[in-house]
Backbone as a printed PyTorch tensor [residue, N CA C, xyz], in Angstrom:
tensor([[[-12.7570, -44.2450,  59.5450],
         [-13.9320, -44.4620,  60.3860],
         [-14.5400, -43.1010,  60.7520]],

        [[-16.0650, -42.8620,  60.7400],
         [-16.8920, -41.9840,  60.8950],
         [-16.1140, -41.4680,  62.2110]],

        [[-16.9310, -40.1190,  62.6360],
         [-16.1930, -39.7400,  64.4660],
         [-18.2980, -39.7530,  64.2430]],

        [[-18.2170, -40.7210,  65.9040],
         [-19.4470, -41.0690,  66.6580],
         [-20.6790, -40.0560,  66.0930]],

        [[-20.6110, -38.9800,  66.1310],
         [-21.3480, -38.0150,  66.5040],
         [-22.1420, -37.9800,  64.7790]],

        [[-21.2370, -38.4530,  63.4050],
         [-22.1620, -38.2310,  62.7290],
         [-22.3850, -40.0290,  61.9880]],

        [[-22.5960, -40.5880,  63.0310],
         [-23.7230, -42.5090,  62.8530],
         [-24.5000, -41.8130,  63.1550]],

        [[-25.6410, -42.1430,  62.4340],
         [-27.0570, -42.6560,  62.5040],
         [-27.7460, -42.7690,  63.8780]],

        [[-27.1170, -44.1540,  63.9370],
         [-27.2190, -44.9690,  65.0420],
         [-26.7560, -44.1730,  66.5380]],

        [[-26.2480, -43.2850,  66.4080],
         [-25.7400, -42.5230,  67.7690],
         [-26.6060, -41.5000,  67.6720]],

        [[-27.0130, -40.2500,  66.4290],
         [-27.7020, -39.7690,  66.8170],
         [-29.4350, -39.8690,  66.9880]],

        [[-29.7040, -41.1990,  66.3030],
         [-30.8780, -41.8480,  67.2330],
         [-31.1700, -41.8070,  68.6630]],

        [[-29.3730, -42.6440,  69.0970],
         [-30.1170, -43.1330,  70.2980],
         [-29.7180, -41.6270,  71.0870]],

        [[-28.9760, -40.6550,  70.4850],
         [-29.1860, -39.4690,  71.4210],
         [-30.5860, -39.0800,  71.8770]],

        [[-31.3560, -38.9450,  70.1620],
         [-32.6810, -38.2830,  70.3390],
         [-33.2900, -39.4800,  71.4910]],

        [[-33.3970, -40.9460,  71.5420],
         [-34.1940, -41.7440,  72.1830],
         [-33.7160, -41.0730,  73.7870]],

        [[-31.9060, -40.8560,  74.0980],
         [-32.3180, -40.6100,  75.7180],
         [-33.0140, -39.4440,  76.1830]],

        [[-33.0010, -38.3340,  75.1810],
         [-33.9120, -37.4690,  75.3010],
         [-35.1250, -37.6320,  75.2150]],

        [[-35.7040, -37.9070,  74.8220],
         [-37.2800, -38.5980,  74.8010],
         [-37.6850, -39.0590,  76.0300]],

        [[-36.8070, -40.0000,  76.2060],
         [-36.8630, -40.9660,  77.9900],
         [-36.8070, -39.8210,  78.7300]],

        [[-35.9560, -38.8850,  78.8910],
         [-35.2640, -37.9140,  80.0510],
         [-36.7100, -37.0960,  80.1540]],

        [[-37.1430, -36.4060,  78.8420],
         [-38.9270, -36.1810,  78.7900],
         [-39.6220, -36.5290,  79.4590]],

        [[-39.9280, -37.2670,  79.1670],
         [-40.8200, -38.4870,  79.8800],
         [-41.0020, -38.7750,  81.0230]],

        [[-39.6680, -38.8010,  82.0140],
         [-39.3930, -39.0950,  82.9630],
         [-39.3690, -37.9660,  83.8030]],

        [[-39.3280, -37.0570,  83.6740],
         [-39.1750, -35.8880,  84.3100],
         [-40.5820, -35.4900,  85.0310]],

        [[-41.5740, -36.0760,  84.9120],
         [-42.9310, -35.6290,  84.2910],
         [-43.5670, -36.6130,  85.5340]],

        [[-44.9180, -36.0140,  86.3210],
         [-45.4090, -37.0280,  87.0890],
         [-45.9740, -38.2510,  86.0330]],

        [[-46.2370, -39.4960,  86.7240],
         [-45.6680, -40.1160,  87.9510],
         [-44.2690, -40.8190,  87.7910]],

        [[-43.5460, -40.1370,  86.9820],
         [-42.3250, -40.7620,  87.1780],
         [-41.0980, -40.0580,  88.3030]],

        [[-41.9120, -39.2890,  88.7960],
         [-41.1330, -38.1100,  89.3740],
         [-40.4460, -38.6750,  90.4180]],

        [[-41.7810, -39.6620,  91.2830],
         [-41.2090, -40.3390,  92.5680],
         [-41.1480, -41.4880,  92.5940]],

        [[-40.7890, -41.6100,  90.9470],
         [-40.0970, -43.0450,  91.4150],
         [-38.4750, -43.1340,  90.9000]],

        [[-38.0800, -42.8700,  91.5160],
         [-36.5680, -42.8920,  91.2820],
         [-35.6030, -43.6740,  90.7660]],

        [[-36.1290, -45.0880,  91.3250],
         [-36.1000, -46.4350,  91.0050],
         [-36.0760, -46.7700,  89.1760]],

        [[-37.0960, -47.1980,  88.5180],
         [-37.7070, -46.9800,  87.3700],
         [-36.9320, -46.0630,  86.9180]],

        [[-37.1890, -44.7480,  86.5240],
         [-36.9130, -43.6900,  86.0460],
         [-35.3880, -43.3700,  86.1250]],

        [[-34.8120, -44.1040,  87.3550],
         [-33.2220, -44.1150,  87.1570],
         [-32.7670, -45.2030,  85.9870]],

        [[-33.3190, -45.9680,  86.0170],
         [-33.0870, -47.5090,  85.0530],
         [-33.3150, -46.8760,  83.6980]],

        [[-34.2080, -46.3680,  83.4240],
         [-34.4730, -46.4140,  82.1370],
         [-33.8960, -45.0540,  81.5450]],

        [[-33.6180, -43.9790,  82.2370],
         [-32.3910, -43.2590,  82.0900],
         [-31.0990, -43.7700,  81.5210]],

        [[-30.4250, -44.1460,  82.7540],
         [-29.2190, -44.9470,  82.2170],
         [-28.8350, -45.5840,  81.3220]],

        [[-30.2950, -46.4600,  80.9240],
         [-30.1020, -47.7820,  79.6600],
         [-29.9030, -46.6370,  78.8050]],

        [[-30.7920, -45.4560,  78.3380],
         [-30.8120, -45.1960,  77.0760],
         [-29.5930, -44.0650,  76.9990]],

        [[-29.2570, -44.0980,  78.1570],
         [-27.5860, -43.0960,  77.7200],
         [-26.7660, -44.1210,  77.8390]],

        [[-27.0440, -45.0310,  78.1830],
         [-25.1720, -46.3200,  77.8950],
         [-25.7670, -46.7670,  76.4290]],

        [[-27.2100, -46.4930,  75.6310],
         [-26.8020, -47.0130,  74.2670],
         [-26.1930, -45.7130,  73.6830]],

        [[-26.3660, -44.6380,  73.4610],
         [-25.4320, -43.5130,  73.3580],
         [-23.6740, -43.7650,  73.4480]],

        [[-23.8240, -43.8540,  74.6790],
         [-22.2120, -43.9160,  74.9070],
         [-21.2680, -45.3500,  74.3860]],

        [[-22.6400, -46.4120,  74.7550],
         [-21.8870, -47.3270,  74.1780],
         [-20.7870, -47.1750,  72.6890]],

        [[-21.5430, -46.8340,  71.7340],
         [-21.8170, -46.7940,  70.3960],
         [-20.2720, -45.5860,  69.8460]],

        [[-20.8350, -44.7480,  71.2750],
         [-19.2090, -43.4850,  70.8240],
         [-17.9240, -44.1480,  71.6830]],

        [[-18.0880, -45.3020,  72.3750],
         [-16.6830, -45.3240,  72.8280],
         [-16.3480, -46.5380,  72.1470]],

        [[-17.1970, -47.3980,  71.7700],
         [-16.8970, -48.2190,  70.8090],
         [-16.0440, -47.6390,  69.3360]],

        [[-16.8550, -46.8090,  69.0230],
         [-16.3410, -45.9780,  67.6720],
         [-14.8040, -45.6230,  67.9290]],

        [[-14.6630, -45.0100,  69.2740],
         [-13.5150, -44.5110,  69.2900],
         [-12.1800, -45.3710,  70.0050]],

        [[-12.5110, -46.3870,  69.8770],
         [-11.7550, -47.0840,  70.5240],
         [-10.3360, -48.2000,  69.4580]],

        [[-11.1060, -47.9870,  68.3500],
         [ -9.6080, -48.2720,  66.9400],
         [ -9.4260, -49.4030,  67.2050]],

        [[-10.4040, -50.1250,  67.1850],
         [-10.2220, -51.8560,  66.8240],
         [-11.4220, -52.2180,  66.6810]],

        [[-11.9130, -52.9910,  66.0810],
         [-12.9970, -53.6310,  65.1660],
         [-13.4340, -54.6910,  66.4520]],

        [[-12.5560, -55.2930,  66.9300],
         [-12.9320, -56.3770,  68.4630],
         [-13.4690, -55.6680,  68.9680]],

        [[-12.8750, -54.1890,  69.4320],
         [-13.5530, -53.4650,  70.7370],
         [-15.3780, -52.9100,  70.1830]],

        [[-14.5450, -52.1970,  69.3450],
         [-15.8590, -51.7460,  68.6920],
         [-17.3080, -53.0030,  68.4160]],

        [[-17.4210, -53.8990,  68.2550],
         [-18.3060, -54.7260,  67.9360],
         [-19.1580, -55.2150,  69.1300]],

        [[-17.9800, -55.6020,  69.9670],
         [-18.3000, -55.8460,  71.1750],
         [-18.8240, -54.5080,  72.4650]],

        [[-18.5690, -53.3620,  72.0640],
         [-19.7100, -52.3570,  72.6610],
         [-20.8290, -52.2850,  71.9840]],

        [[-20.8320, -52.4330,  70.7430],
         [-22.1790, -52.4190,  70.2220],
         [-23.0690, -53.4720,  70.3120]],

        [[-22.5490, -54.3150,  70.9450],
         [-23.0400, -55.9860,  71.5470],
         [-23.3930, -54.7880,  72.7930]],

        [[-23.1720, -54.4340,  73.7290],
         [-23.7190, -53.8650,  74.9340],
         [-24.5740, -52.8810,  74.5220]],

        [[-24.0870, -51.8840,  73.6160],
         [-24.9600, -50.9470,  72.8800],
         [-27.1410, -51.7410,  72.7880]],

        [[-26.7750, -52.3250,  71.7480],
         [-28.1060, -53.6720,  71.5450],
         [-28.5670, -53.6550,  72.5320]],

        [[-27.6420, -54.7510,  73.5000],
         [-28.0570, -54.8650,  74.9720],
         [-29.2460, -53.8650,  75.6050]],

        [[-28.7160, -52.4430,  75.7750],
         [-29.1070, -51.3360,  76.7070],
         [-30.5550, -51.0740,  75.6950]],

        [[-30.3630, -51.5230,  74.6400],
         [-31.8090, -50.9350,  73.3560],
         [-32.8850, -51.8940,  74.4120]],

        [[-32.6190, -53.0300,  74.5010],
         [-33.4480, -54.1900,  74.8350],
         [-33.7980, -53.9130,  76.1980]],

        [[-33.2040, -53.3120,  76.9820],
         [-33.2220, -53.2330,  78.4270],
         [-34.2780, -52.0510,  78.2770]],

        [[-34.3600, -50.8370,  78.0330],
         [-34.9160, -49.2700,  77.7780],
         [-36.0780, -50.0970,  76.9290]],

        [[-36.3420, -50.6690,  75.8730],
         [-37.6600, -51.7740,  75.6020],
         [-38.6760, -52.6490,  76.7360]],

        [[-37.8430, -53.3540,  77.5600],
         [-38.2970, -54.0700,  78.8240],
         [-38.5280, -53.0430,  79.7260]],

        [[-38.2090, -51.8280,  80.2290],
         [-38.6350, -51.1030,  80.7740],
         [-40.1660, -49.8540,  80.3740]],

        [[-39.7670, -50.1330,  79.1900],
         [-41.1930, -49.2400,  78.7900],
         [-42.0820, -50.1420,  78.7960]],

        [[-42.0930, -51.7500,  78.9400],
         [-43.3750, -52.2320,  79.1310],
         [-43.7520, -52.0790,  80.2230]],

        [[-43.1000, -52.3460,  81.1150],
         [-43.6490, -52.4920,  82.5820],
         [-43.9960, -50.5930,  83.2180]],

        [[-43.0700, -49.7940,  82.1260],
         [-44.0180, -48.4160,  82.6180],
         [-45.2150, -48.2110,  82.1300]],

        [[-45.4690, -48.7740,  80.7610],
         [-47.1140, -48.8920,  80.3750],
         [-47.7490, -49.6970,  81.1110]],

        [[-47.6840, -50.8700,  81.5780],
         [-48.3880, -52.1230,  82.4140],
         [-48.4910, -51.4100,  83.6390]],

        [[-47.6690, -50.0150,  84.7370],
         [-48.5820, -49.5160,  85.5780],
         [-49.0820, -48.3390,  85.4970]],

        [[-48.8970, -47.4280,  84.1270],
         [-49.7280, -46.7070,  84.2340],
         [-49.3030, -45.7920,  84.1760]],

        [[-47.8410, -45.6590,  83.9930],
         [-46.7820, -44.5420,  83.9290],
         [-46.2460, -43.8380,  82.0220]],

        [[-47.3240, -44.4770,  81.4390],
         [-46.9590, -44.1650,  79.9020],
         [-48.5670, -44.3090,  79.7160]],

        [[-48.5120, -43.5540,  78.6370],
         [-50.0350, -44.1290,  78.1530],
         [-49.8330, -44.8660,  77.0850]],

        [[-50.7950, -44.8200,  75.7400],
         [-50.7350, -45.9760,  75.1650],
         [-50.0790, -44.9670,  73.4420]],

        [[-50.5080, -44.0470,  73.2870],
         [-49.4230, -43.3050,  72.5570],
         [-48.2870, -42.9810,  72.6040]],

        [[-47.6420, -42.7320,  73.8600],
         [-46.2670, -41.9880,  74.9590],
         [-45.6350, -43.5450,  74.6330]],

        [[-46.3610, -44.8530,  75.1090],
         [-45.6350, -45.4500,  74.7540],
         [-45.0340, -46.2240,  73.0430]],

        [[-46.0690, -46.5420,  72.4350],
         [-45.6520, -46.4980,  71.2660],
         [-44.8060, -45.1420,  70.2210]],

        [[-44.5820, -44.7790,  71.0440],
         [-43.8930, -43.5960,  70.1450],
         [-42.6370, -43.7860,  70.8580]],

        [[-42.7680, -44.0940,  72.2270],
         [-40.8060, -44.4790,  72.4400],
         [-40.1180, -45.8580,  72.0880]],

        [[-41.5210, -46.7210,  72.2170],
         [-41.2220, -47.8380,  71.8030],
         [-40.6390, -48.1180,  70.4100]],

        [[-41.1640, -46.7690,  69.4220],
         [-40.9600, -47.3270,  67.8730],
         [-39.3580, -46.9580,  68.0830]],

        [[-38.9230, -45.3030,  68.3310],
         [-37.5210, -44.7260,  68.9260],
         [-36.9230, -45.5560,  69.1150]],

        [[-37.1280, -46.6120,  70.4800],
         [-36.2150, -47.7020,  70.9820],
         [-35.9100, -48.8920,  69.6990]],

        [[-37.0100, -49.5490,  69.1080],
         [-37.0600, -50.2030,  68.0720],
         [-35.9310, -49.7070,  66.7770]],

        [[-36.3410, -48.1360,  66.4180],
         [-35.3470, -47.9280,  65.5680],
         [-33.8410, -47.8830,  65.8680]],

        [[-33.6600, -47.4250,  66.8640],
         [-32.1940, -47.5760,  67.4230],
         [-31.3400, -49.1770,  67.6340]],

        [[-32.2090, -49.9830,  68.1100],
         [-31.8060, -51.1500,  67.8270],
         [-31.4120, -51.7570,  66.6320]],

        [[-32.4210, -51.4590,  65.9050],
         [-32.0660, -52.2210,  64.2480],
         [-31.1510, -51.3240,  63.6740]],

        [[-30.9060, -49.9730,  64.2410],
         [-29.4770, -49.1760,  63.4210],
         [-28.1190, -49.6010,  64.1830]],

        [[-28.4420, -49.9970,  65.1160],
         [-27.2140, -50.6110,  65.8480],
         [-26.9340, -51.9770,  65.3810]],

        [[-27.6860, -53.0280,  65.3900],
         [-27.8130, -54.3240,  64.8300],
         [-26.7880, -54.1130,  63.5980]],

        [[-27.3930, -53.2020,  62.5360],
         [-27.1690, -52.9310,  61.2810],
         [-25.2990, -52.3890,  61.2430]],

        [[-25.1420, -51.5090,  62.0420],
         [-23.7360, -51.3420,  62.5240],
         [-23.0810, -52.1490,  63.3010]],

        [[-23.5710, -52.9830,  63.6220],
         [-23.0990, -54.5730,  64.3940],
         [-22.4740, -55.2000,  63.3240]],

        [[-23.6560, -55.7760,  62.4100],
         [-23.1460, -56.7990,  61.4510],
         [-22.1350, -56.2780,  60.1900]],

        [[-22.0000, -54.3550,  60.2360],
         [-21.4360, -54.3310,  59.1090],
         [-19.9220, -54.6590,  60.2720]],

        [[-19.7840, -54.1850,  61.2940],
         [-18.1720, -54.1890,  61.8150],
         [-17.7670, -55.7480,  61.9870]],

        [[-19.1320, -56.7640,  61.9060],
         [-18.2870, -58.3240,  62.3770],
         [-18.2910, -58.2020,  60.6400]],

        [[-18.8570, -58.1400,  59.5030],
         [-17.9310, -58.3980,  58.5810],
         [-16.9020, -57.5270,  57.7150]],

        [[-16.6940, -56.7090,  59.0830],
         [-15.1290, -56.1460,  58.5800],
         [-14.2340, -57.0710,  59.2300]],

        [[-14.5720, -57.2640,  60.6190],
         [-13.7640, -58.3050,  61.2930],
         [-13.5620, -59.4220,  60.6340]],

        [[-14.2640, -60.2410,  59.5840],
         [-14.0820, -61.8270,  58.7490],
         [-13.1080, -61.2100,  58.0150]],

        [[-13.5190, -59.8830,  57.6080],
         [-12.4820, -59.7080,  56.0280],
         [-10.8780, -59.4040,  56.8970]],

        [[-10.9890, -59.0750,  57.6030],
         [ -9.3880, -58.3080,  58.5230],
         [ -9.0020, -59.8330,  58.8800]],

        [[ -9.7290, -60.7200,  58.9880],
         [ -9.2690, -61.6270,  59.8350],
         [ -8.8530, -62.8260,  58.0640]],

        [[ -9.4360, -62.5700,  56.9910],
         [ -9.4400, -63.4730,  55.8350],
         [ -7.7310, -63.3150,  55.3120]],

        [[ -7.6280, -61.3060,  55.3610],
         [ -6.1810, -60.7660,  54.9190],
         [ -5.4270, -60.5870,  55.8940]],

        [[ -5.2590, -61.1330,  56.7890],
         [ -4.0720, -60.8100,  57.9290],
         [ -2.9020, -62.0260,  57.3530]],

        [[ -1.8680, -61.4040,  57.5690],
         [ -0.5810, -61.6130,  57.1260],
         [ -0.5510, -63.3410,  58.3340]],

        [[  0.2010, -64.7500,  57.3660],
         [  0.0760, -65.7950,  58.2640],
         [  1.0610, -65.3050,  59.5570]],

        [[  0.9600, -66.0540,  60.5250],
         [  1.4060, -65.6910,  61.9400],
         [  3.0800, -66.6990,  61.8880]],

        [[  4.0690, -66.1610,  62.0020],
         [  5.1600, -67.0200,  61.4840],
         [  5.1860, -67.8450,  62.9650]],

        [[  5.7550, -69.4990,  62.4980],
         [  5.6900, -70.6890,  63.0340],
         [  6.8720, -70.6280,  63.9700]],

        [[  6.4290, -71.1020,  65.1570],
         [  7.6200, -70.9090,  66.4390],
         [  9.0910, -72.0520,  65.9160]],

        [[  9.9020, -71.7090,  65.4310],
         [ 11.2550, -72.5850,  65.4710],
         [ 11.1960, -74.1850,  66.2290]],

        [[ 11.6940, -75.2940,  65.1370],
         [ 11.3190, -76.2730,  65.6120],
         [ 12.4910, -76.6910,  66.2920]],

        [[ 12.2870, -77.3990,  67.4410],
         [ 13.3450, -78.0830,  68.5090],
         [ 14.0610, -78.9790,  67.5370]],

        [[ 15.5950, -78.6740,  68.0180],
         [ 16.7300, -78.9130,  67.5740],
         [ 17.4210, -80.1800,  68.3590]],

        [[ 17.2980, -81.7890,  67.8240],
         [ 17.7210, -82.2780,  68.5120],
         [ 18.7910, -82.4240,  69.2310]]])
């Protein structure tokens, strides 16, 4: 297994929390703390998701952070609408994080579905589970 740092998909969503952290730094996101804390966070838990998943040496664990990974893509998406809808993105600023957020999702998706079908195949060749001893009348 890759180490985190050289997926795709991780160093996307690095570049995406940087982008956000940009962005945000910048009036009028300055005073809102609120907002600008949210959409921070989302786009560094898809980051982290993705590396502690990786490093965590099981295909269950791993799949299932990148199920939260997704998650945080979708959340950092729902938040850039409502920063364009008041006025806090413009209409380039936002399509350009929006596409970022977009690509990170579908590279995560894409590393989603390859680890659930490692999980079918691990789960097709696993050795049968031996049968508990039958009661002895």
């Amino acid at each position: 297994m890759a180490h985190f740092e050289e997926l795709i998909a991780w160093q996307k969503a690095r570049q995406l929390a940087a982008s956000v952290y940009t962005v945000t730094r910048s009036a009028p996101w300055a005073k809102d703390f609120g907002l600008a804390g949210q959409i921070q966070r989302a786009a560094v838990s898809i980051m982290a998701n993705i590396a502690e998943g990786n490093e965590r040496g099981s295909s269950v664990d791993y799949h299932r952070f990148l199920c939260m990974a997704k998650g945080s893509c979708a959340e950092d998406r729902s938040h850039l609408c409502i920063a364009f809808d008041i006025g806090y993105l413009n209409e380039d600023s936002s399509h350009e994080l929006m596409k970022e957020a977009d690509e990170v999702s579908r590279l995560v998706g894409g590393l989603r579905a390859a680890i659930a079908r490692r999980l079918s195949q691990e789960t097709l060749v696993s050795p049968p589970q031996p049968s508990a001893p039958s009661p002895q009348p």
